[in-house]
N, C-alpha and C positions, 0 to 999 in steps of 0.2 A: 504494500500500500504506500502510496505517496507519502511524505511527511510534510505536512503545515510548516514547521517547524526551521525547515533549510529552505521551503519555500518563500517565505518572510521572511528569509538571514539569509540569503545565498551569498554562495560563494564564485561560483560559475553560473549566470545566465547569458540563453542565446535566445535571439533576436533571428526570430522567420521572418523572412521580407522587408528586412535592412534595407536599406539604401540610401546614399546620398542627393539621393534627387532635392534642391530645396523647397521647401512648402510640403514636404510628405511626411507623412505621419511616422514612415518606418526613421527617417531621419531623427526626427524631433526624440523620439523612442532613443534612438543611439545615442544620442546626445546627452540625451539624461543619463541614463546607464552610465556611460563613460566618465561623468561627473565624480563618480567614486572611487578611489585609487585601489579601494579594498578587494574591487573585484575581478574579474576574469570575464571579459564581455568575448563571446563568439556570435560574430553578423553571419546571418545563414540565407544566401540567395542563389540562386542557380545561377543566376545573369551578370554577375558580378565576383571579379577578382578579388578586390579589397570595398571595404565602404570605412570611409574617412582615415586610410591609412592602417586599418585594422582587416588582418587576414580574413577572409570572408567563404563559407565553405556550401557545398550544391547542396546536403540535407542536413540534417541534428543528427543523423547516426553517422556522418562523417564526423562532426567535431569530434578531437582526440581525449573531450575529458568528459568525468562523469555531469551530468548537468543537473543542477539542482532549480533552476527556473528558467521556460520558457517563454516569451514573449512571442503573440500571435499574431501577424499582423499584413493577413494576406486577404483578398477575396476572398467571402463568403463561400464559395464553391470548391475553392481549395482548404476549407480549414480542417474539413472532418480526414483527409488524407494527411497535413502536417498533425492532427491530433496522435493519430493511430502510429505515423512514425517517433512522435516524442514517446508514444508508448512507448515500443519498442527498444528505443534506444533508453528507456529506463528513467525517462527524467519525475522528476520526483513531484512537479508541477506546473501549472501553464496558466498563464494569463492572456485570451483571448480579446483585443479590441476590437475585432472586425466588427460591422455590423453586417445587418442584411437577413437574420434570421428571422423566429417568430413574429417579429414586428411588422415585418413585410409579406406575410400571408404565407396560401399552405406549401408553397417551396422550401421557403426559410423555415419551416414549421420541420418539414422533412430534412431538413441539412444540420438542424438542430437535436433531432434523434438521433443522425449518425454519429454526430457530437458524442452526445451520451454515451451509444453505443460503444465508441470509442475508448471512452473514460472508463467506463464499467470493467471493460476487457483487461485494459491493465492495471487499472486500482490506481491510476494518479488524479491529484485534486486539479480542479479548475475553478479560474473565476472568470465570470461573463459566461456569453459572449455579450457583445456589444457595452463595452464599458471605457473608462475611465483607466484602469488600474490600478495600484498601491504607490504608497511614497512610504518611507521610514525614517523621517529627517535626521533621528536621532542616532541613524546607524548609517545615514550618509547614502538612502537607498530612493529614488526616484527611477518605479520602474510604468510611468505612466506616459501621455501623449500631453503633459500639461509643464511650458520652459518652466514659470515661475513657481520657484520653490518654498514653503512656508518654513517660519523661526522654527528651532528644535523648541520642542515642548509635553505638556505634560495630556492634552485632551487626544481623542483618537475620536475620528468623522467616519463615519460610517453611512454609504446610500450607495442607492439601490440605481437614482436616475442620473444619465450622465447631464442631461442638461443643465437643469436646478443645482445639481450637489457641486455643479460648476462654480454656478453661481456663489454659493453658500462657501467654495474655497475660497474664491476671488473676497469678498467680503473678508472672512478671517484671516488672507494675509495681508489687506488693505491695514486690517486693524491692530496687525503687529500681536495674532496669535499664538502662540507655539501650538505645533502637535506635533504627540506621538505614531501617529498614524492618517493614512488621508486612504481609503479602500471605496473603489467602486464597481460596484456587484453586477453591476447589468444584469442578466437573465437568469443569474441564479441556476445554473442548472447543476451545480453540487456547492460550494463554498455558499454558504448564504449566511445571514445577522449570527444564528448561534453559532453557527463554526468562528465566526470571526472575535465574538464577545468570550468564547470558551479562550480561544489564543489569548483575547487582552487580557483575562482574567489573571496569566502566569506573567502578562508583561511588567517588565518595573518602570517600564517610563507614563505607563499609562495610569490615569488618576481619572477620570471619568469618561466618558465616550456621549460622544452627540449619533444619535441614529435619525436617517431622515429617509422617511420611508411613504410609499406613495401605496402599494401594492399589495400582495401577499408576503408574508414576512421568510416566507419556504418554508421549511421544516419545524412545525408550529412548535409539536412539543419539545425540542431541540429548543427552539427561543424564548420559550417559556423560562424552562430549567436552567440555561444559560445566563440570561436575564436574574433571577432571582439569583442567583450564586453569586453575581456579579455585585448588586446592588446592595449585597449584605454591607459590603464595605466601601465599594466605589459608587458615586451618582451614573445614572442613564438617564440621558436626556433626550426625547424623543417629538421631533418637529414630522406633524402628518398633515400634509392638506386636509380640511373639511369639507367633504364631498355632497351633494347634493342628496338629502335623503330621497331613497326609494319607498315610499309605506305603500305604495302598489300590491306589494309582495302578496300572493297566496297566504293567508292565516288561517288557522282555523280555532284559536283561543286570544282572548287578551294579551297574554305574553306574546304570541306571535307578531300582532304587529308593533308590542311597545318595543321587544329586545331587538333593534338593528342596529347598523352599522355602528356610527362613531361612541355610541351610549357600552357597545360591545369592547370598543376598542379602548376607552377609557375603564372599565374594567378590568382588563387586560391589564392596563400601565398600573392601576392601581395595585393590582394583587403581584407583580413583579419588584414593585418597587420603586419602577420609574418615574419621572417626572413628564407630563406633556404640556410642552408650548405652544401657543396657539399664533404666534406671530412670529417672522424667520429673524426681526430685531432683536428676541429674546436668545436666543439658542446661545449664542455665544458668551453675552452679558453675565450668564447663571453658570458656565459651565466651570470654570474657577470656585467661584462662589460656592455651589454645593459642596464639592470636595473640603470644604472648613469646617471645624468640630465646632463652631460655633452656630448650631442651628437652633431657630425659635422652637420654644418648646410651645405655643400657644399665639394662635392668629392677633393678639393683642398690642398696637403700635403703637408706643409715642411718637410725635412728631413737634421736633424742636424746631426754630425757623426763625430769624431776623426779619422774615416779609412774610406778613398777613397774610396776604391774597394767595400768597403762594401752596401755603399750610393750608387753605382750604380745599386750593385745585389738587394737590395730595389727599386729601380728606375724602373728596369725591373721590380715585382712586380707587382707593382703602378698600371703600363699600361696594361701588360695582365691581369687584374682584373677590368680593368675600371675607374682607377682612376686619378687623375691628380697632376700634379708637383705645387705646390704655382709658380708664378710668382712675387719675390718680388719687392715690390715698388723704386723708384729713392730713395727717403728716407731713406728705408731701407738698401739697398747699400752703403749709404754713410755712414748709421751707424754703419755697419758693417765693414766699410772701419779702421774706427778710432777703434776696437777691435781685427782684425784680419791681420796678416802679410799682406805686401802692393802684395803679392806674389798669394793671395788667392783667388779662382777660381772665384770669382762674380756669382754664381749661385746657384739653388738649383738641388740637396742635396749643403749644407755647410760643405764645407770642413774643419774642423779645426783645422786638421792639427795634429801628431801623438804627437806633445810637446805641445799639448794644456791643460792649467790648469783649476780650477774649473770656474776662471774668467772669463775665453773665453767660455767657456761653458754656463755659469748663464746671461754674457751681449747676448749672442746670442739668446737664449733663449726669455729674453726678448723684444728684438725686432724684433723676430719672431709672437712673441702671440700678438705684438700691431700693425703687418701690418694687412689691411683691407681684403685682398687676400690671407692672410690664413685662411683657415678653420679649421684646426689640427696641431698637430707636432708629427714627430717621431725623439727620442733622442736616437741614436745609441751609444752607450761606450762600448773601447773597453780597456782592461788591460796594456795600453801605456801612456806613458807621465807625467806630473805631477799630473794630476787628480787622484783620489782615486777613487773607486768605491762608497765608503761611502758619501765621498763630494757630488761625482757628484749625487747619487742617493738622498739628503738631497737638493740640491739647485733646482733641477727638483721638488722634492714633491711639496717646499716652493712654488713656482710659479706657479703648476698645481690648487694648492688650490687658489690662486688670481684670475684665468682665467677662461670663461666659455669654451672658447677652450677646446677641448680632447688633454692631450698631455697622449703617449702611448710610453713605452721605452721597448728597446733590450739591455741589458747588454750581449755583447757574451763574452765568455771564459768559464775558469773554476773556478777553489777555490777564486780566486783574486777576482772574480766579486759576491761569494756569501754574502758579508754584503753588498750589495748596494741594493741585492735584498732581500733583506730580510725587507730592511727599507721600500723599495716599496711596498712591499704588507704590511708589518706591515698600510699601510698610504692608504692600498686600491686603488693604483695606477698601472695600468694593466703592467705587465713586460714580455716578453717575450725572449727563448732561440736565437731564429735568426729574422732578420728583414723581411721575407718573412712573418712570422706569426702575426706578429705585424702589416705589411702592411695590411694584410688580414683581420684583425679585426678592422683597421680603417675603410676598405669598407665596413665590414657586421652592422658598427657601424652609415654608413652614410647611408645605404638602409634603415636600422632599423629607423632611423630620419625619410628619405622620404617618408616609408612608414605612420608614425605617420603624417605627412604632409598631407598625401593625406586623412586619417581619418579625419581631422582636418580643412582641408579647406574650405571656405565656399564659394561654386558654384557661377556665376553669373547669373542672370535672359537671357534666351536666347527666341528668337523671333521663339519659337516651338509652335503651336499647340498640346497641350495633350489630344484634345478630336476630333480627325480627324474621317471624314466619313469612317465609317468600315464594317456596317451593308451588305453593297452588295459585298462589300471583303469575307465575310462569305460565301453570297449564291455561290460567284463566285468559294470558296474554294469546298462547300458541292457539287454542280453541276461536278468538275473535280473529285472529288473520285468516283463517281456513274460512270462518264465515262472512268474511269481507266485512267486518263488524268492528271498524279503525278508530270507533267516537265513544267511550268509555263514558254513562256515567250513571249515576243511579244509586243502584245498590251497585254497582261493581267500583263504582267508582270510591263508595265506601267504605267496599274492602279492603284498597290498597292504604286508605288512612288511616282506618281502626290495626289494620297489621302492622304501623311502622306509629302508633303511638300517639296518631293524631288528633285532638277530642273531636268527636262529630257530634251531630244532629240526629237521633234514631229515627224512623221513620215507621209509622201507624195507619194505614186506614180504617175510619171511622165513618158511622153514617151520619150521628145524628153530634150537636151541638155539646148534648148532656154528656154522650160520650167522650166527647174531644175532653169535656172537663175534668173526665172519671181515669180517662189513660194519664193525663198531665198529671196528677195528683199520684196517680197510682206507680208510675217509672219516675216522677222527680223529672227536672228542667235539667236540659235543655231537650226535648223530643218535636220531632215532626209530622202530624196530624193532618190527613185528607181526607176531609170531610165532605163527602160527595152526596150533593142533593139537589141537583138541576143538571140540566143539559149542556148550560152556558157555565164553566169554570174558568172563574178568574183568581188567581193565584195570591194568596195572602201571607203572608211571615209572622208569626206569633213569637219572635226570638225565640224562645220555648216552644212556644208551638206555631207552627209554620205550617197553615190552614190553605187548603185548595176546597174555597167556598164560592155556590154559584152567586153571580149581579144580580139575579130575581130581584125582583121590588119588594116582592113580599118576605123575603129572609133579611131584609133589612135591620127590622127588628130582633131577629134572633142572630144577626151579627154582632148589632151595639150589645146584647146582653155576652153574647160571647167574649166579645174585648173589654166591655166594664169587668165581667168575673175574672179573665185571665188577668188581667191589667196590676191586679194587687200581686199575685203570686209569681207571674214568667218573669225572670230574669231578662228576656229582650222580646219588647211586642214590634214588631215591623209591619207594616201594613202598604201593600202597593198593590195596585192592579189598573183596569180603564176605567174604573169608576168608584174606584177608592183610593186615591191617592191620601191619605193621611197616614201621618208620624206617630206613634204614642212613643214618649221621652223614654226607652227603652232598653236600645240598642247605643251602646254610650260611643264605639267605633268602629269603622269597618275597612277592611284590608283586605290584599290582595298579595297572592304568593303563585309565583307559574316557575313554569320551567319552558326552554328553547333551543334545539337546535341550532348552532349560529355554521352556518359553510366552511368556516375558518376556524372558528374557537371551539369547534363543540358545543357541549349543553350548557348552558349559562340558565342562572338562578336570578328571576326578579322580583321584589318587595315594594310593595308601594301602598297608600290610599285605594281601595277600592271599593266595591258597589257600583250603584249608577255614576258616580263620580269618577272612575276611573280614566275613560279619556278627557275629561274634562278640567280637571287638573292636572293632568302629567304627572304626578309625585312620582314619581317611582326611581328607585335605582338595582341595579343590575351586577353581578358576582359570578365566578367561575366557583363550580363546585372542583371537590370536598369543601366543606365547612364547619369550624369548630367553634366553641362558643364566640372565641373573641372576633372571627370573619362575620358570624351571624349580629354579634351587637352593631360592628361596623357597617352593616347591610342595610341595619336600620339608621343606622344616626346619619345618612349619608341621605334621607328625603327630609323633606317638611312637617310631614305627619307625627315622625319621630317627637316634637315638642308635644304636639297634641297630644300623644300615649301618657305621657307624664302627667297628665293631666287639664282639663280644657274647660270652662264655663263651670263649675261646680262640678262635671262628671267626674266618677275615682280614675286615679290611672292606670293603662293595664301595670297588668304583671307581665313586666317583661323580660325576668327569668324564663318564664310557662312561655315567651313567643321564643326568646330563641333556643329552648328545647325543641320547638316547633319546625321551627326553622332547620335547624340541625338535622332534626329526622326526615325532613323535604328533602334536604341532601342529600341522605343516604338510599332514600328510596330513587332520586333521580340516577345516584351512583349505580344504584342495585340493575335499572331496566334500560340498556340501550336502548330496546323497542321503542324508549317514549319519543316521539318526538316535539310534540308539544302538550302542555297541562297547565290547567289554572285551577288553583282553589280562591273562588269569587263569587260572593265575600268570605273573610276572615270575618266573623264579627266579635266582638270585646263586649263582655256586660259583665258590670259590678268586678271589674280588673280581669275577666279571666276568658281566655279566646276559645272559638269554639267554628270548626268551617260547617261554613252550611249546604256548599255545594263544589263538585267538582269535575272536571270533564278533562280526560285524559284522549289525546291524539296517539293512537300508534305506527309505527310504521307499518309499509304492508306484511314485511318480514323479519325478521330477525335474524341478527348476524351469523353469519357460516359458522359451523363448529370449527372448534381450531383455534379461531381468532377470540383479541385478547376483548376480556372482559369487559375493558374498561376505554376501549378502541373511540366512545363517545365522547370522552375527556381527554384534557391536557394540561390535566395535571394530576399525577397518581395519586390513587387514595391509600388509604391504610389497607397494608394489605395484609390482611386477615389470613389468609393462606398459610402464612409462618406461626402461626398460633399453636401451641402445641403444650400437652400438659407428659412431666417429667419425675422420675424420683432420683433424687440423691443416694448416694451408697447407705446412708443412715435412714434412709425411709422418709425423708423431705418430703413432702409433695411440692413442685416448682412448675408455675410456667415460662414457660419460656415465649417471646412475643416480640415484635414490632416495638420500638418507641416512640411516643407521641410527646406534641407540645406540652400536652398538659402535663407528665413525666417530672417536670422540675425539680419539684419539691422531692420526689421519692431519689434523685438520681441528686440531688443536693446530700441529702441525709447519709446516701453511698459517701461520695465522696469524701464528705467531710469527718467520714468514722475512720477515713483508712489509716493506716499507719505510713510514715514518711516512706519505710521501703516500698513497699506496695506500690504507691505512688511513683517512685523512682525505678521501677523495674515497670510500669505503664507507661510513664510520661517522660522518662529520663531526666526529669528533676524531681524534687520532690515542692508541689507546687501548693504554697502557703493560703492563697488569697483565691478561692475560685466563685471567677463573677457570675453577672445575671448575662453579661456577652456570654460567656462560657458553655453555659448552659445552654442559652440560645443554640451556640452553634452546634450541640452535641446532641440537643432534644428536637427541635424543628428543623427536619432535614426534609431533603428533595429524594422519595423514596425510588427513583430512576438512575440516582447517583452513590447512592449511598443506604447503607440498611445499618441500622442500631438493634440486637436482638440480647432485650434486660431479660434478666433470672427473676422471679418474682415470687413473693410467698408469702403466708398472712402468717403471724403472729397476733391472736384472738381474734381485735377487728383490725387491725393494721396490716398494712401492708409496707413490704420491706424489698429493696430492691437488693441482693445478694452478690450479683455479677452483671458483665457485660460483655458485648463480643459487638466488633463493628468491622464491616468491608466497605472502602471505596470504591469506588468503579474507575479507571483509568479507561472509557470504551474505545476512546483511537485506538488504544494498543491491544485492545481485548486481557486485560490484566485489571485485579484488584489487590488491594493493599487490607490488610483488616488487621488487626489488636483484641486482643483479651483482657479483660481484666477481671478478678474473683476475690472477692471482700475476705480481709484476713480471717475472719469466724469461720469460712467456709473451704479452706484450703482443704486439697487433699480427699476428697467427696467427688470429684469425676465430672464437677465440673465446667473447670477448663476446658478438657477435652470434647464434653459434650458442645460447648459452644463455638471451636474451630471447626467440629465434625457439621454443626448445623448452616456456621455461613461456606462451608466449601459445597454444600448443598443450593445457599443461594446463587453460589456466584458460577455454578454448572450451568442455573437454569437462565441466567441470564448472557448465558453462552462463551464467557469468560474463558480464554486457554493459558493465563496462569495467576495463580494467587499465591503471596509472599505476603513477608510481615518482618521486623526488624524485633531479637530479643538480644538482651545482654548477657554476655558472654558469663559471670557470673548465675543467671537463671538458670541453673541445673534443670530447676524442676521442670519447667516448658520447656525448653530444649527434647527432657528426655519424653513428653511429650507428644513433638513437633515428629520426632524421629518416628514413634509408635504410628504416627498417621501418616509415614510415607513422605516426611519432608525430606529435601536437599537440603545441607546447612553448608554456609561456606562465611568467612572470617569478615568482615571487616576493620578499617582502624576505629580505635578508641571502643576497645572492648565490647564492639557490635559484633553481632553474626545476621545476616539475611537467611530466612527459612525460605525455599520455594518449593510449590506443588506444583510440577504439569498436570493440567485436566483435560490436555486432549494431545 
């Protein structure tokens, strides 16, 4: 297989259709190349002796050395033949800029599979066709068709389109950028965003990465996973045009036509990590900026400012972006009382007035950063008063370095205000031309936090069943495809809620009145009662009891007595039909929960307001499933409705533990059934705090996936996988299981840790490590289960539970190799173990097709060693009293 790896570090690249011609593209290409003394350029033309003084040879299996990149750069008609001979001749990888393919219809369509074809046969990577190419400033590497070169630097540009991403380089070397990287993907027909974000991830120059993306992103679950790994530590910044929505689309539930396009797509950036810009001004301004440990912990801004007017067009800002005014403290007030005229506004923005000196400025400041209620500061200077720009830009630096607070400054004007910025960025302190930009980068600075937050948080344990009866959900699914029977709902559709934990609505038929009142009494609220006594039925909701009674004129009366009796007892009276539109105060709110298919993301999860109000307000916001408690509370707090639950006009609030157990278990049942393709539960309704669906309609597909394929082939992103679940005895008669780890794990994988003894520790982690964080955990409890598998020992002591050991594999999948570690709590040594949990992940890492797994133990650890040996390891020496263990497993 090719390697990425000398492809973005070559040593030797050659150049197909070279030439010196001037104005041509293979020229401009050699040129660049040639730029770098480091490497070994071979020009490859048939028509030509030499190109610019540099031997020039008829194919790539002529040049005399091994080549680790080539550059493509012939007619579309010839590429798939120079592809198939770089095969051949072993090159490790190619960069095609021709165009002419796909784009230009079904010729190029066909010349593009031979492409593939070509690639497939030998196992080397490519990028394009029809692109841009790579630059590597910082390694001296311009292997692109673009003269001007950008500063060495720390961000790395990533896109798809050669035009725009043109554009968007020209800009950042206009603006005296650095990058790490400059890569243009064109077609994507193997190298695409995750391959390239998995590389940054090991690079050391790179510090965040700008992606600008128009398209499909290629290999989804690949960018997903890539994406999240990345973002744990480095910012992703992701500029997408906003495409014209389609709600055309075939639907056949509410979710179907809310979950499209770009509502999908920020979904996406949110559950990865990423940050999205919506203007191409932004991309660059933030992409420093986030890389700083100084991020808002809360949308809350002061805004300091020498000009009025200015602090309010900031203000306005603030809000139509989402963010919020600091509220300064009595404290603060007062100390600001004794720094600024007694004449001065008392609010935020701070006015401080057009004679204000560096004084007023630096005391404000100061007691900005120490009230509790700011999150941030923006320091407006404007070319008035006694202050300098020098001053003021020099007392700001001093005190942004004290603070963990973001402060972010707007010096506007012109020549007067450039030594202040100069100092600012000299000090790596974000400065910008106007305060709207400045505003704008403290909100993209506070998403960028939140969204690190939500990577970061560690779920709480919810009262969900994860292994609900499913099996006759299945037959119930396979049964309605055979009878063309794709619209679920009813009682079938109640089975799939009452099986996964959902509270429902029972459902009764009754004839008469008295009865509706004898069943409600008799089962307890919440039940559903059809009360059938006319021809004409018009559909009525009794929250409780939810009445299918006819419009006759003459049941009028025995309606009002129906709704005065129920009215004291049902927990929710709803009442709608064509001629009963009246409310009884009841039903306190009502929601909506679906699920959708997205072309590109799989099934995504939406929440929102629902009932008749559902299009009508829009509330809704949209999530990639799996979902654990902390995605489900984020699910909610991300509409409008979310404040109402908490409580609205006198009604109680829900109980929004009971929603997002709800939620949770939505998840798992949407996890559970590829089948689904779309579903709505609408409404959710909330009476006296506590939700209850009342109706639901499930879409299936016509079929159901081939045997074989994976489970979970709907998603893109893997769930817990249950598979591994497995119950064990220790040699003393333990009963242990053995499992998957999950976010919520924290606390039990805390209490390990911190019992072990220093050796222990030191034969794990090769130090013995004193201080272990809430990051730590993070990264050891919330993994990416595609990359990585964590499988704890687990056992109850009375009601406790106690986590005993640990066993973890990495996945290295370019190389088809994993990496995995043991560890076993000192109470527990000597009981079988260790061994059981190397024996369990060389299980995982077969099935994940893996052909070798190693681990690194201290020469010192007798005991694993002897072990390692028992299970068929290779042991071989390294320095500083290491040894490497490897298994071949194929």
């Amino acid at each position: 297989m090719g390697s990425m790896a000398r492809m973005f570090n070559p040593v030797t690249i050659a150049l197909v259709g070279a030439t010196d011609k001037d104005g041509a593209v293979g020229r401009t290409i050699i040129e660049n190349l040639a730029s770098s003394p480091k490497r070994r350029i071979f020009p490859v033309n048939p028509k030509r002796e030499t190109v610019l003084g540099i031997a020039c040879y008829k194919t790539i299996q002529d040049v005399p050395e091994h080549v680790d990149l080539a550059v493509i750069a012939v007619p579309a008609e010839e590429v798939p033949r120079c592809v198939d001979e770089c095969g051949m001749a072993g090159v490790e990888g190619a960069i095609i800029v021709s165009a002419g393919f796909r784009e230009v219809g079904p010729r190029g369509r066909e010349l593009e599979e031979q492409v593939v074809a070509a690639r497939k046969k030998h196992g080397m990577r490519i990028i394009g066709p029809n692109c841009l190419g790579i630059m590597r400033p910082n390694l001296d590497l311009n292997a692109t068709l673009i003269k001007d070169a950008p500063e060495k630097g720390h961000i790395a540009f990533i896109t798809e389109s050669e035009g725009f991403g043109r554009v968007l380089l020209d800009w950042g070397i206009s603006a005296g950028i650095g990058f790490s990287m400059f890569a243009s993907l064109g077609s994507m027909v193997d190298v695409d965003f995750g391959d390239l974000i998995d590389f940054l991830g090991e690079d050391p120059y790179t510090r965040s990465i700008i992606l600008y993306i128009e398209g499909p992103v290629g290999d989804v679950r690949r960018f997903i996973s890539a994406t999240k790994g990345f973002a744990r530590n480095k910012p992703i910044i992701v500029l997408r045009p906003q495409p014209t929505e389609d709600y055309s689309l075939p639907a056949k539930t509410h979710t179907g036509v809310m979950a499209v396009g770009e509502r999908v797509y920020n979904a996406v950036f949110k559950r990865i990590g990423a940050v999205r810009v919506r203007e191409a001004g932004d991309v660059f301004s933030i992409a420093g900026v986030l890389y700083s440990r100084r991020l808002p912990k809360g949308p809350r801004l002061l805004i300091i400012t020498n000009a009025g007017g200015i602090g309010v067009m900031a203000t306005h800002t603030l809000r139509e972006f989402g963010g919020e005014l600091a509220v300064l403290s009595r404290e603060s007030l007062e100390a600001l009382d004794s720094v600024l005229p007694s004449f001065w506004n008392r609010a935020n923005p701070v006015n401080l007035l057009r004679d204000a000196d560096v004084g007023r400025f630096t005391r404000s400041i100061e007691i900005g950063l120490q009230d509790p209620g700011v999150d941030g500061l923006l320091v407006i200077c404007t070319p008035q008063g006694a202050a300098t720009s020098e001053e003021v830009a020099r007392a700001v630096s001093e005190m942004a370095e004290r603070t963990e607070k973001p402060v972010i400054t707007s010096f506007m004007g012109g020549r007067e205000t450039l030594p202040g910025k100069e100092i600012l960025r000299g000090r790596s302190l974000p400065t910008y031309d106007t305060p709207e930009e400045a505003v704008k980068t403290y909100l993209y600075m506070y998403r960028y936090e939140r969204n690190l937050q939500l990577l970061h948080e560690t779920p709480s344990e919810l009262a969900v069943d994860h292994a609900p009866p499913k099996n006759n959900l299945k037959s119930l699914i396979i049964r309605a495809q055979k009878e063309d029977r794709l619209v679920l709902t009813g009682e079938d559709g109640e089975r799939f809620l009452a099986n996964y934990g959902i509270p429902t609505v029972r459902t009764y038929v009754v004839q008469t009145v008295e009865e509706a009142l004898y069943r409600a009494r008799l089962i307890g609220y919440p039940v559903v009662l059809k009360v059938l006594s006319a021809d004409v039925i018009d559909r009525i909701d009794v929250g409780g009891v939810m009445t299918d009674i006819s419009t006759d004129e003459e049941l009028g009366f025995e309606f009002d007595r129906l709704r005065n009796r129920v009215k004291e007892n049902a927990p929710a009276v709803r009442m709608t039909g064509m001629s009963l539109q009246r409310m009884v105060e009841k039903i306190d709110y009502e929601l909506i929960l679906g699920a959708k298919k997205d072309a590109q993301f799989g099934t995504v999860i939406v929440f929102g307001m629902g009932g008749v109000g559902v299009h009508i307000f829009n509330d809704f916001s949209v999530a990639l499933p799996p979902l654990n408690q902390t995605l489900a509370r984020r699910l909610m707090e991300e509409t409008r409705v979310y404040k109402i639950l908490q409580g609205y006009r006198g009604k109680p609030p829900a109980d929004l533990r009971q929603l997002e157990e709800i939620i949770v278990a939505f998840s798992n049942m949407i996890v559970d059934f590829p089948e689904i393709a779309e579903m709505d539960i609408n409404p959710v309704v909330v009476s006296n705090g506590k939700a209850y669906a009342l109706d639901a309609r499930i879409v299936l597909e016509p079929t159901s996936p081939p045997e074989g394929s994976s489970p979970y082939s709907h998603l893109v992103i893997t769930p817990y996988p249950t598979r591994y679940i497995m119950h064990w005895t220790l040699v003393d008669g333990t009963e242990v299981v053995l499992r998957p780890i999950r976010p919520e794990d924290e606390p039990l994988e805390h209490e390990m840790l911190t019992t072990l003894s220093e050796e222990t520790l030191r034969t794990r982690f090769f130090q013995a490590i004193r201080n272990i964080t809430h990051e730590m955990h993070v990264r050891f409890c919330n993994i990416d289960y595609d990359r990585e598998i964590a499988i704890v020992a687990e056992i109850r002591e009375g009601e406790r539970k106690r986590f005993i050991g640990m066993g973890r594999l990495i996945v290295e999948s370019s190389l088809k190799r994993g990496e995995y570690a043991v560890l076993v709590h000192d109470d527990f040594h000597g009981k079988g173990l260790g061994y059981k949990l190397i024996d369990v992940l060389i299980g995982i890492a077969q099935d994940k097709g893996l052909e070798e797994f190693f681990g690194y133990v201290q020469a010192g650890n007798s005991k694993m060693l002897r072990v390692c040996k028992r299970l068929g390891f290779t042991v071989q020496p390294f320095p500083d009293h290491i040894n490497k263990v490897t298994l071949m497993l194929k």
